[in-house]
Legacy VTK file of the C-alpha trace (Angstrom):
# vtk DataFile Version 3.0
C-alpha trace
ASCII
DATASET POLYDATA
POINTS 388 float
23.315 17.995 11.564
26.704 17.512 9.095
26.298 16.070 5.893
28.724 12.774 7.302
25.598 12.319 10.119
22.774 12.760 7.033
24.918 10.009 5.311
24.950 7.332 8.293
21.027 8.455 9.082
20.437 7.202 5.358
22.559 4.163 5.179
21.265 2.713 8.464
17.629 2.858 7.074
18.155 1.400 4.274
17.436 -2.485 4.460
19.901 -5.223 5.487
21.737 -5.559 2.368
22.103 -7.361 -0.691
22.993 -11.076 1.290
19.728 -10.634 3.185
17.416 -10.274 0.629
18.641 -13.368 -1.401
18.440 -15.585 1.848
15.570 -17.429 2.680
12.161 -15.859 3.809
9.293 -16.442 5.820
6.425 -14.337 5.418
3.202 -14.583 8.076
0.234 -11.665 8.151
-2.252 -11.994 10.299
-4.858 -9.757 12.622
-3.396 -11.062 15.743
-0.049 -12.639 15.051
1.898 -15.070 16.783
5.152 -16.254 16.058
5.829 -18.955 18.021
7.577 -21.420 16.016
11.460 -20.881 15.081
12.992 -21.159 11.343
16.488 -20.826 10.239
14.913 -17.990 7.332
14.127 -14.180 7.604
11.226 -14.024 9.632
8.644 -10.684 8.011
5.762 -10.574 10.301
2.882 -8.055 9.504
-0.676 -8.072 11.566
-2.176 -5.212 13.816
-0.847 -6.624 16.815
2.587 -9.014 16.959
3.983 -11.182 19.118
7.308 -12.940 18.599
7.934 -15.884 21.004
10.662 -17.738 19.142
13.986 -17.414 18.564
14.739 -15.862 15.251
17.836 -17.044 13.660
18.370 -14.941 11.207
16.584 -11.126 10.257
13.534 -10.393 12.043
11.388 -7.439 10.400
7.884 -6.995 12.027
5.600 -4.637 11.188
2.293 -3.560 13.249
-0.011 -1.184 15.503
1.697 -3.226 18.510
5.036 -5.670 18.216
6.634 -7.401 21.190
9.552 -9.135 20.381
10.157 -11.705 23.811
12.844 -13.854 22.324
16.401 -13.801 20.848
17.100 -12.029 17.498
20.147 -13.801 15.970
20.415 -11.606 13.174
19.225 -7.951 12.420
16.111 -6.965 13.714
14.036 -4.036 11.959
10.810 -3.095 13.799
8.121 -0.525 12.682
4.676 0.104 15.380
2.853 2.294 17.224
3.961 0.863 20.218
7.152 -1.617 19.815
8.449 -3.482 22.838
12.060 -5.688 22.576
12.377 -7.719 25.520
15.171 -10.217 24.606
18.639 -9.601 22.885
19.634 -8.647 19.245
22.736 -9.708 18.039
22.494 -8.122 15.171
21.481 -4.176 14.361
18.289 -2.918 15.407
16.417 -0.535 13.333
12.768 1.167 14.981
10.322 3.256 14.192
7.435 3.720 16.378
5.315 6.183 18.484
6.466 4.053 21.362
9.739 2.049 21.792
10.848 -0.016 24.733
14.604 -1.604 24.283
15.166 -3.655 27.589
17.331 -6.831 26.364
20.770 -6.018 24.970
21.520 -4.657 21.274
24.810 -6.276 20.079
25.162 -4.361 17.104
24.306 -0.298 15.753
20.969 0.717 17.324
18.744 3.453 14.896
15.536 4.570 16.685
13.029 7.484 15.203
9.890 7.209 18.214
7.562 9.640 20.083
9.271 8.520 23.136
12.371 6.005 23.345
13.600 4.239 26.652
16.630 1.599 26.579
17.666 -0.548 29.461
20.619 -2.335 28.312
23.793 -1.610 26.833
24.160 -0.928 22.888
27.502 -2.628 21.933
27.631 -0.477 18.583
27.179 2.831 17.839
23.239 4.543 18.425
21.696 7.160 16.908
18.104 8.118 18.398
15.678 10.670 17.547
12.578 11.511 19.933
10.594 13.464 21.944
11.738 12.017 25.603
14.657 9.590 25.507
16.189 7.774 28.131
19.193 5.829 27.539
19.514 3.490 30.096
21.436 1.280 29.176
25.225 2.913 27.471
26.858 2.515 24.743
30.121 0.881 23.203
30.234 3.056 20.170
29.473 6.759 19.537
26.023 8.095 20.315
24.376 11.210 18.802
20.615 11.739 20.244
18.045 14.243 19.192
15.012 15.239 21.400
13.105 17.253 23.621
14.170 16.036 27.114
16.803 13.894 27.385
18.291 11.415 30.249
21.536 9.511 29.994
22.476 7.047 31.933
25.442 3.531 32.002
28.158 3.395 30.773
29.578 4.820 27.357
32.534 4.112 26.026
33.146 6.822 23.150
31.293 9.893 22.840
28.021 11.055 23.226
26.644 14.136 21.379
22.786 15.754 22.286
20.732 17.811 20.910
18.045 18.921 23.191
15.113 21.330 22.863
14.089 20.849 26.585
15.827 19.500 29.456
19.109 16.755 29.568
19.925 15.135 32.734
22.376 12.340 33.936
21.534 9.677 36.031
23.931 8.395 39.033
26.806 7.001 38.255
27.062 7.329 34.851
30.598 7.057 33.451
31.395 8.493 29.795
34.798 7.461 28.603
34.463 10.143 25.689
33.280 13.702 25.489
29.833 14.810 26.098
29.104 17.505 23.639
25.174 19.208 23.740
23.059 21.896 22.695
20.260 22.945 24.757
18.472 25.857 26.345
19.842 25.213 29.747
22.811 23.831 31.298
22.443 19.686 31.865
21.822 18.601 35.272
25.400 16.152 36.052
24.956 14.668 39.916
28.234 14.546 41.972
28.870 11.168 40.957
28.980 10.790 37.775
32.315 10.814 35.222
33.026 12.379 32.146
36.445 11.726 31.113
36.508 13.606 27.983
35.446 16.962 29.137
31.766 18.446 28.639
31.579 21.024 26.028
28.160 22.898 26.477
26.594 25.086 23.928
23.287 26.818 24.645
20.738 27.140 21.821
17.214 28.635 21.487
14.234 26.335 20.818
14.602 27.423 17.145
16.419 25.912 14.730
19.049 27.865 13.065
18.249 27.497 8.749
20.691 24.391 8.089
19.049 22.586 11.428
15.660 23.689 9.923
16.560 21.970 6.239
18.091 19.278 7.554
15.274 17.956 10.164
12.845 19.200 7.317
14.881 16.678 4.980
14.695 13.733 7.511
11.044 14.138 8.738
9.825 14.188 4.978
12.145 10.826 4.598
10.557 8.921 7.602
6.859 10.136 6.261
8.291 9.137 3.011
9.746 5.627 3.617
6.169 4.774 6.310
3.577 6.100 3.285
5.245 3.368 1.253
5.702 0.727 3.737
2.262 1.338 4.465
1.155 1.106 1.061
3.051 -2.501 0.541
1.935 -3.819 3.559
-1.780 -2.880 2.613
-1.308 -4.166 -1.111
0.209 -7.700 -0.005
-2.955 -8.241 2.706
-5.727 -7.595 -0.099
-3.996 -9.043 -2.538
-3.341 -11.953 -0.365
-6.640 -12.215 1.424
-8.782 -11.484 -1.883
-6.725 -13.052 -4.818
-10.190 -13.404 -7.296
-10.649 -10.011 -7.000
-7.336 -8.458 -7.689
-7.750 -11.133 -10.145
-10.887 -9.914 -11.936
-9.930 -5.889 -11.635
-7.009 -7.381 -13.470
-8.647 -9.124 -16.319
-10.307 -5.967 -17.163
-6.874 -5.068 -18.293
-5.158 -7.948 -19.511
-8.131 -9.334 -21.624
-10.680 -5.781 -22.516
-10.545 -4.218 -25.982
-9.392 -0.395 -25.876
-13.269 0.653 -25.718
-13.637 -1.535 -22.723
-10.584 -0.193 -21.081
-11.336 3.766 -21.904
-14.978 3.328 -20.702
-13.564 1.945 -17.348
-11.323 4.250 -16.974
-13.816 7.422 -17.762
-15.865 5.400 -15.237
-13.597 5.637 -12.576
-12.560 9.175 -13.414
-15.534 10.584 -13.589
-16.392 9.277 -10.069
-13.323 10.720 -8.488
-14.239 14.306 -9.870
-18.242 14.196 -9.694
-18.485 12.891 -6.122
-16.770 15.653 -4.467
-19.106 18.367 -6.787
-22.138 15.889 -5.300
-21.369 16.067 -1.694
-21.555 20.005 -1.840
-24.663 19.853 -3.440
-26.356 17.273 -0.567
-24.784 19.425 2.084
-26.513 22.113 1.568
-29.205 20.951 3.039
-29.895 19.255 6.056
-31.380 15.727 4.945
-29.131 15.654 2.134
-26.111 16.204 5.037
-25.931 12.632 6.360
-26.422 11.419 2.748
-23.067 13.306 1.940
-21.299 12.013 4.963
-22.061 8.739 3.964
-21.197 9.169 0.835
-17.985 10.589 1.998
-17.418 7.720 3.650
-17.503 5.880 0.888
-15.298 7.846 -1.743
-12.709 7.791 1.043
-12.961 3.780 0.493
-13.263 4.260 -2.737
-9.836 6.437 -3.482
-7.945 4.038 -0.846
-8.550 1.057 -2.569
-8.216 2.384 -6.051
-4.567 3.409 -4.905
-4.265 0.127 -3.446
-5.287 -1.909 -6.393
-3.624 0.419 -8.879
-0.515 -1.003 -7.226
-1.703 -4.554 -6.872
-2.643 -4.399 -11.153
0.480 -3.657 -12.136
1.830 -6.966 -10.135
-0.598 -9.013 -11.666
-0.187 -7.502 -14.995
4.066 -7.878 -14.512
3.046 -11.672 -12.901
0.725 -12.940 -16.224
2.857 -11.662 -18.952
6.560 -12.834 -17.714
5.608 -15.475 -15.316
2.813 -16.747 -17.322
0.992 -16.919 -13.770
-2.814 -16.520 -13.693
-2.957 -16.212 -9.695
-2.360 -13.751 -7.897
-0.461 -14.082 -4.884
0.423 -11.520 -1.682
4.211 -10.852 -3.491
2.697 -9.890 -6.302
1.182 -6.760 -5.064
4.176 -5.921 -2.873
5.989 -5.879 -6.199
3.339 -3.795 -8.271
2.961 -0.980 -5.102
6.393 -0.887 -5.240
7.555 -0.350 -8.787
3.763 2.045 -8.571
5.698 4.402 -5.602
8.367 4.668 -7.846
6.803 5.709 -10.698
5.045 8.131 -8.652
8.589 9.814 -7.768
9.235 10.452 -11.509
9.276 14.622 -11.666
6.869 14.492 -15.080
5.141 11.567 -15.729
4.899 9.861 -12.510
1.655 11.458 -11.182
-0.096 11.135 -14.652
0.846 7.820 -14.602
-0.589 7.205 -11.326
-4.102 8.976 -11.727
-4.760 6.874 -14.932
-3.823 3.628 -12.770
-6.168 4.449 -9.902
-9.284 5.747 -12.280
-8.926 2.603 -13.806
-8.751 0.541 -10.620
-11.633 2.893 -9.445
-13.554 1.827 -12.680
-13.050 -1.547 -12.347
-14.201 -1.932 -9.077
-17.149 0.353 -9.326
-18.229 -2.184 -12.244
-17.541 -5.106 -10.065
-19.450 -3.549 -7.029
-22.364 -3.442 -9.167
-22.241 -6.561 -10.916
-22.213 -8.297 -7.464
-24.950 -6.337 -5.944
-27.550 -6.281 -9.163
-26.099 -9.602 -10.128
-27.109 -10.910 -13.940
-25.739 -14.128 -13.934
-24.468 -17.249 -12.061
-20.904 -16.926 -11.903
-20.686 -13.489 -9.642
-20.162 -14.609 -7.061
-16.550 -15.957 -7.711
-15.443 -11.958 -7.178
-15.526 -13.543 -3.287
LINES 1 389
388 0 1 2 3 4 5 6 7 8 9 10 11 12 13 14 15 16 17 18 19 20 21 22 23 24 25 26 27 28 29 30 31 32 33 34 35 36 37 38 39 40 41 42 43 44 45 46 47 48 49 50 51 52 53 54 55 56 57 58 59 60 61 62 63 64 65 66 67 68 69 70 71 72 73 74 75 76 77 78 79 80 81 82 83 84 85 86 87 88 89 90 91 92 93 94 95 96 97 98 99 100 101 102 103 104 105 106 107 108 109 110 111 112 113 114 115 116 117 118 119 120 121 122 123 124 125 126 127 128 129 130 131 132 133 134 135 136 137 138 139 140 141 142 143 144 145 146 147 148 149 150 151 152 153 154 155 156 157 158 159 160 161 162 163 164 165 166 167 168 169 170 171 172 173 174 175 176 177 178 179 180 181 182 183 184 185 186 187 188 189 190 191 192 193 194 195 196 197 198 199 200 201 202 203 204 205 206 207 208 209 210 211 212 213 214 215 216 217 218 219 220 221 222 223 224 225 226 227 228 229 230 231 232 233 234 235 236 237 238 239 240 241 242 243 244 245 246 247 248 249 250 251 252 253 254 255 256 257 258 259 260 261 262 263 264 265 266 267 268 269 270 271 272 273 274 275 276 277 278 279 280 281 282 283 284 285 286 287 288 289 290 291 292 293 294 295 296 297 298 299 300 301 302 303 304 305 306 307 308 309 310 311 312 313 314 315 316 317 318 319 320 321 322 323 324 325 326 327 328 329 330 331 332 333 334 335 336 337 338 339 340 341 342 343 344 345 346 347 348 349 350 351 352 353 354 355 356 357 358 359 360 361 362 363 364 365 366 367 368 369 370 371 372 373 374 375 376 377 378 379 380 381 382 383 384 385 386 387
C-alpha cells in the first residue's frame, strides 16, 4: 500500500467535515429503530437493529447490529453494523463498516467499505476503495478503484482504473468493460471470459499469500485504526444510551464528585480500586473448589459488569462534571456523555498520563456505583429510590 493510498484511506474515514457538523442534527436511539419520518437535518440513528424508511435530506449516519437503509440519501451517508443493507441511492459519499455489506441502489459520490464480505450492484460514480474478505463489485465504477481481499469478482463498467489485491482467487464477470488498466496481485492468474474488455492493458503480478514487511506494517497500521476508531465509537454510542436512558444515575455517580469532601472522594475511589484488584485474587480462591466454582463464575459475571460500566461512566462523569461547571446544567443529558467518552478516549491516547488518568476515573466510577448498588439494595432512607 503507498503512503498517497494510506493518506486517502485516512481522509475518507474521517467524518463529513467541518460544514456538517455545524448543520442541524437529529439524534434517535432506540432497541428497534425506525426512521420513518423525513427532516431537512443530519439524521444519527443508533439502536440494535435500524431501519430507515424516509428520505434523508441531508447526512445519514446509522449505527447498529443490523441497518437497512430503503430510501434516498441526499447527502453523505456513513453506516457502521454487523450486517448493513443500502437499498436506495446516495448522492452523496458512502462510508461502511460492517461484517456484512449489501450496496444495491446507486452511490453518486466516493464509496469506502471495510466488511467481512462486500457485494455492490450498482454503479459508484466516484472513486471506491474496498477492503474484504469476498468482494463482488457489481456494479462499476466512474472513478479509480483499488480493492483488497481474499477472492475477488469484478464486474460493469469502469471507467478509470482498477487495482486488486487478492490473497485468493479474482475473476471477471461477462461483459465487463474497463476503460483503464487492470493492475493485480494474486497467487494465480485472474480468470477474464472471452468477452470482456480491458482497454488499458492487464498488468499481472503474482504474489504469495504472505505479505512482504511494508504490506505487513501497513495492513497492521490500518487494522489497528478500524479496531481503533469501532472501540471508540462503541464506547460513545454506549455512554450516550446510559446516560440518556438513566440520567439520575449518571447524575448521582456525579455528585459524588462535584459535591464530596476529599475524604469522601479518596474513600470512593479506594472503594472502587480495591474491588478491581481483590475480585480477581477472590475468584481464584472460590475456584478451587467445586461449590465455590459457580460462585466465581457468577461473580465473574459480575466484575465483567462491573469494569464495563465503570469505563462507561468514567466517560459519562467527566461530561457531567464539564456540563455543571461551564453550562451551569444540573441534568444530564445523552450529549453529555458522548462528550465526556470522548475527551476520556483521548486522554487515554496520551503516551504518560493518559492510562493513570483513566484507572483513577474508572475506580472512582467503580466506587461510586458499588456505594449506590448498596444503598439501593439495603436502603436507609426514603429518597433511594430516585437512583431509578
Amino acid at each position: 500500500m503507498s503512503r498517497a493510498t494510506l493518506l486517502i484511506l485516512v481522509s475518507l474515514t474521517l467524518p463529513f467535515g467541518a460544514l456538517a457538523a455545524g448543520a442541524p442534527s437529529s439524534f434517535v436511539a432506540a432497541r428497534s429503530l425506525l426512521v420513518a419520518s423525513s427532516t431537512s437535518a443530519n439524521v444519527y440513528a443508533v439502536g440494535v437493529s435500524v431501519v430507515v424508511t424516509a428520505p434523508s435530506r441531508a447526512d445519514l449516519s446509522a449505527a447498529g447490529g443490523s441497518v437497512v437503509v430503503a430510501a434516498p440519501v441526499s447527502g453523505d451517508a456513513l453506516v457502521v453494523g454487523g450486517t448493513a443493507a443500502l437499498r436506495s441511492p446516495v448522492s452523496g459519499d458512502l462510508r461502511a463498516l460492517a461484517g456484512a455489506l449489501t450496496v444495491s441502489g446507486p452511490v453518486s459520490g466516493d464509496l469506502f467499505a471495510l466488511a467481512g464480505s462486500v457485494h455492490t450492484a450498482r454503479t459508484v460514480g466516484g472513486s471506491a476503495f474496498v477492503a474484504g474478505a469476498d468482494v463482488a463489485f457489481l456494479g462499476g465504477a466512474r472513478g479509480p478503484v483499488m480493492i483488497y481481499g481474499n477472492t475477488v469478482t469484478l464486474g460493469g463498467d469502469f471507467g478509470s482504473d482498477v487495482h486488486v489485491v487478492a490473497s485468493g482467487r479474482i475473476s471477471l464477470a461477462a461483459g465487463t468493460h474497463i476503460r483503464g488498466a487492470l493492475s493485480y496481485q494474486s497467487p494465480e492468474a485472474a480468470i477474464v471470459p472471452a468477452d470482456a474488455v480491458v482497454e488499458g492493458g492487464v498488468e499481472y503480478t503474482g504474489s504469495s499469500y504472505l505479505p512482504t514487511t511494508s504490506e505487513a506494517r501497513a495492513l497492521a497500521l490500518a487494522g489497528f485504526g478500524v479496531f481503533l476508531f469501532a472501540r471508540v465509537l462503541a464506547a460513545l454510542i454506549l455512554a450516550g444510551l446510559l446516560a440518556g436512558l438513566f440520567p439520575r444515575l449518571a447524575e448521582l455517580v456525579a455528585l459524588k464528585a462535584e459535591r464530596g469532601s476529599a475524604r469522601s472522594i479518596l474513600l470512593t475511589l479506594l472503594l472502587g480500586f480495591a474491588a478491581v484488584v481483590a475480585t480477581p485474587a477472590l475468584l481464584v480462591l472460590l475456584s478451587l473448589t467445586f461449590v465455590g466454582f459457580g460462585i466465581a463464575l457468577l461473580i465473574l459475571v459480575a466484575y465483567a459488569l462491573l469494569v464495563l460500566l465503570s469505563f462507561v461512566y468514567a466517560g459519562i462523569l467527566v461530561g457531567a462534571l464539564l456540563a455543571w461547571r461551564f453550562r451551569h446544567r444540573q441534568t444530564v443529558l445523552w450529549h453529555d456523555g458522548v462528550l465526556g467518552m470522548l475527551i476520556l478516549s483521548l486522554f487515554s491516547l496520551l503516551p504518560i498520563l493518559g492510562w493513570p488518568i483513566l484507572l483513577l476515573l474508572c475506580a472512582f466510577a467503580a466506587g461510586a456505583l458499588l456505594l449506590l448498588f448498596f444503598r439501593f439494595t439495603f436502603p436507609h432512607d426514603s429518597d433511594t429510590t430516585e437512583m431509578l
